[in-house]
C-alpha positions in Angstrom: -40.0 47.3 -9.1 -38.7 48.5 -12.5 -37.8 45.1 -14.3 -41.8 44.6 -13.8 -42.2 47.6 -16.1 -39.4 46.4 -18.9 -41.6 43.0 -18.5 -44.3 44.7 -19.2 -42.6 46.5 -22.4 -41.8 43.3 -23.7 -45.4 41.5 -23.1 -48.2 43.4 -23.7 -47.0 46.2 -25.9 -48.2 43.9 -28.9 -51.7 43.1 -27.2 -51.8 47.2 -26.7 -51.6 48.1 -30.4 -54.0 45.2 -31.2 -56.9 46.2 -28.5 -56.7 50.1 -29.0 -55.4 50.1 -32.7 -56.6 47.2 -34.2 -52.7 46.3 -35.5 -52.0 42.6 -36.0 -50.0 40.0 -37.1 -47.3 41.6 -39.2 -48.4 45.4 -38.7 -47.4 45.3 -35.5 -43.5 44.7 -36.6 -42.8 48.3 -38.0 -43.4 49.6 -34.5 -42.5 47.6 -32.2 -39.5 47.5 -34.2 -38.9 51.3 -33.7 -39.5 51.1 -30.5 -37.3 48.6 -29.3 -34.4 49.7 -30.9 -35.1 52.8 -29.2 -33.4 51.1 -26.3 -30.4 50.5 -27.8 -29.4 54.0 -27.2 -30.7 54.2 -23.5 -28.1 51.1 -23.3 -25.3 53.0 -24.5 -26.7 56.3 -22.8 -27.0 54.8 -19.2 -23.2 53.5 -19.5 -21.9 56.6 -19.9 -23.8 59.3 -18.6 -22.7 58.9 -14.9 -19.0 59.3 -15.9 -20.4 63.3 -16.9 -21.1 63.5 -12.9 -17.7 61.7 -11.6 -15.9 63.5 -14.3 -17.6 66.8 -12.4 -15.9 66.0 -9.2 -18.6 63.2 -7.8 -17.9 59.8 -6.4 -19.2 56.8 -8.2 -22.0 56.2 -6.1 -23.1 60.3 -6.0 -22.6 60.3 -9.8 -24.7 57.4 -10.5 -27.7 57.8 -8.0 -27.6 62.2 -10.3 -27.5 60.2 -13.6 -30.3 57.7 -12.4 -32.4 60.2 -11.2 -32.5 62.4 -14.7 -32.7 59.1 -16.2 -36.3 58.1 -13.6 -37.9 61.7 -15.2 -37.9 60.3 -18.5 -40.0 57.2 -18.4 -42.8 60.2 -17.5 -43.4 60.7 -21.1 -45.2 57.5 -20.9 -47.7 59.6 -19.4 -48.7 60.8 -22.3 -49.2 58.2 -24.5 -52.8 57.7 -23.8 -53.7 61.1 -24.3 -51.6 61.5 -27.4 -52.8 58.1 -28.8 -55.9 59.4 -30.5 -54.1 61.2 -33.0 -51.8 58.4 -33.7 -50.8 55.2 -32.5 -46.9 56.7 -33.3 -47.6 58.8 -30.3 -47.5 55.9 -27.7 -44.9 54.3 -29.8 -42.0 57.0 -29.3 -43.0 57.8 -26.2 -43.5 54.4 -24.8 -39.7 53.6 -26.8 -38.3 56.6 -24.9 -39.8 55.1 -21.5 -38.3 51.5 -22.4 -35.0 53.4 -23.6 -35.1 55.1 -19.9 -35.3 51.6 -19.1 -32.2 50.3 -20.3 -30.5 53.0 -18.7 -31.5 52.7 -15.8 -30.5 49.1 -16.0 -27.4 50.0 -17.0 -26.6 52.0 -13.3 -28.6 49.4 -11.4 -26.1 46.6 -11.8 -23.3 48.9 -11.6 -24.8 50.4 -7.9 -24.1 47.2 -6.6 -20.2 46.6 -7.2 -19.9 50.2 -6.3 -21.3 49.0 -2.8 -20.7 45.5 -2.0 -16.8 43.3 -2.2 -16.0 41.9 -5.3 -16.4 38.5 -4.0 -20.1 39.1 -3.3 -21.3 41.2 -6.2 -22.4 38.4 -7.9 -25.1 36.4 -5.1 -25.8 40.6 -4.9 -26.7 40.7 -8.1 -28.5 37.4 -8.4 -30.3 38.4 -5.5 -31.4 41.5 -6.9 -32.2 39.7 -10.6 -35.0 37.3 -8.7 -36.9 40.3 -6.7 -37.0 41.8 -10.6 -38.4 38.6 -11.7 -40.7 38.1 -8.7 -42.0 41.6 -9.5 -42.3 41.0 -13.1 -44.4 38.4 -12.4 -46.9 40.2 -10.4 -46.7 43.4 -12.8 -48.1 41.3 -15.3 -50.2 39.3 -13.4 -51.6 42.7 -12.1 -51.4 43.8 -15.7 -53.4 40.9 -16.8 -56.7 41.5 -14.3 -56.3 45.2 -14.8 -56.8 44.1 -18.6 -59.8 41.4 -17.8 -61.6 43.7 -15.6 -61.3 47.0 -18.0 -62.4 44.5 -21.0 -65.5 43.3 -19.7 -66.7 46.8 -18.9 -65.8 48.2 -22.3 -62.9 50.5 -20.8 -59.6 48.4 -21.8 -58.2 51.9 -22.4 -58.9 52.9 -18.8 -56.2 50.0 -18.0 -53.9 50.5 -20.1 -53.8 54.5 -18.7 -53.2 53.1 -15.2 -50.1 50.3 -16.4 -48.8 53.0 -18.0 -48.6 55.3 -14.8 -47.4 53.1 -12.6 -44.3 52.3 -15.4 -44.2 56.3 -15.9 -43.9 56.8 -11.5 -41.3 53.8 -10.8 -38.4 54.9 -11.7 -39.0 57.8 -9.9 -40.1 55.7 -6.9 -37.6 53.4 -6.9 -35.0 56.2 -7.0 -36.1 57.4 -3.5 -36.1 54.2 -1.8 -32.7 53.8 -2.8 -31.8 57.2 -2.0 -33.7 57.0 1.4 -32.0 53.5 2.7 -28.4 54.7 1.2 -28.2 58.1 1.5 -24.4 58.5 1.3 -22.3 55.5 -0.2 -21.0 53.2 2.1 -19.4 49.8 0.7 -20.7 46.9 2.6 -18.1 44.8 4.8 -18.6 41.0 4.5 
């Protein structure tokens, strides 16, 4: 659910700037730029942010699923880069970079959930498992994406689809949060 949104990030963000800002070729660099350097610090961030929890007396698990879920409210200043974009097209780049920063911290916790929960010797086909569901669903959030994009075009409303991408990568975090919260409520490693 989420790696469809970093997919996303990585994809059309250039086609975004060019359809509602008119920024190609090398214009585009200076932003996009900002913005994706943005997520080095959500890389570093996500690392460490659920030790503040297990340093408070949490487990691993409880400490992560805290830190992941302060991390899932901060793609929701994605929210506002439509709004915000008339007055600048810096608007939807820092808060879109703060999304995708949100991103990488979240990423950060996602791998580590799973060799909090599953045997060493499986963590790995875990993992894997877990990296083609993010593919599969980066495929269809940009497929999606894409006929969002088509449809919105040929009516004169591309901004109309680009409001509705950008809510469902603002809302998944926070989605994906409670269906892991709601099929593992309490941490319980997996016997194989």
């Amino acid at each position: 659910m989420t790696d469809g949104v970093w997919w996303f990030f990585l994809f059309w963000l250039p086609a975004y700037l060019k359809a509602q800002y008119g920024l190609t070729g090398t214009e585009v660099m200076l932003p996009l730029g900002i913005l994706y350097s943005m997520t080095m610090f959500g890389s570093i961030f996500g690392g460490w942010f659920p030790v503040y929890f297990i340093n408070k007396g949490y487990n691993p698990y409880e400490g992560r699923m805290r830190a992941m879920l302060v991390i899932a409210l901060f793609p929701l200043l994605v929210l506002a880069a439509q709004p915000l974009g008339h007055i600048s097209f810096w608007f939807p780049v820092f808060f879109i970079g703060i999304g995708a920063s949100a991103h990488q911290a979240w990423s950060a916790n996602i791998f580590t959930t799973v060799s909090d929960m599953f045997p060493k010797k499986s963590v790995a086909s875990v993992t894997g498992i877990g990296g083609m569901a993010g593919g599969i669903g980066g495929v269809v959030v940009t497929k999606v994406g894409g006929w969002l994009f088509d449809h919105y075009e040929s009516i004169g409303q591309i901004e109309t689809g680009y409001t509705i991408m950008f809510a469902f990568c603002a809302l998944a975090y926070l989605i994906a949060w409670s269906v892991m919260k709601s099929l593992v409520p309490k941490m319980k490693p997996v016997a194989l």
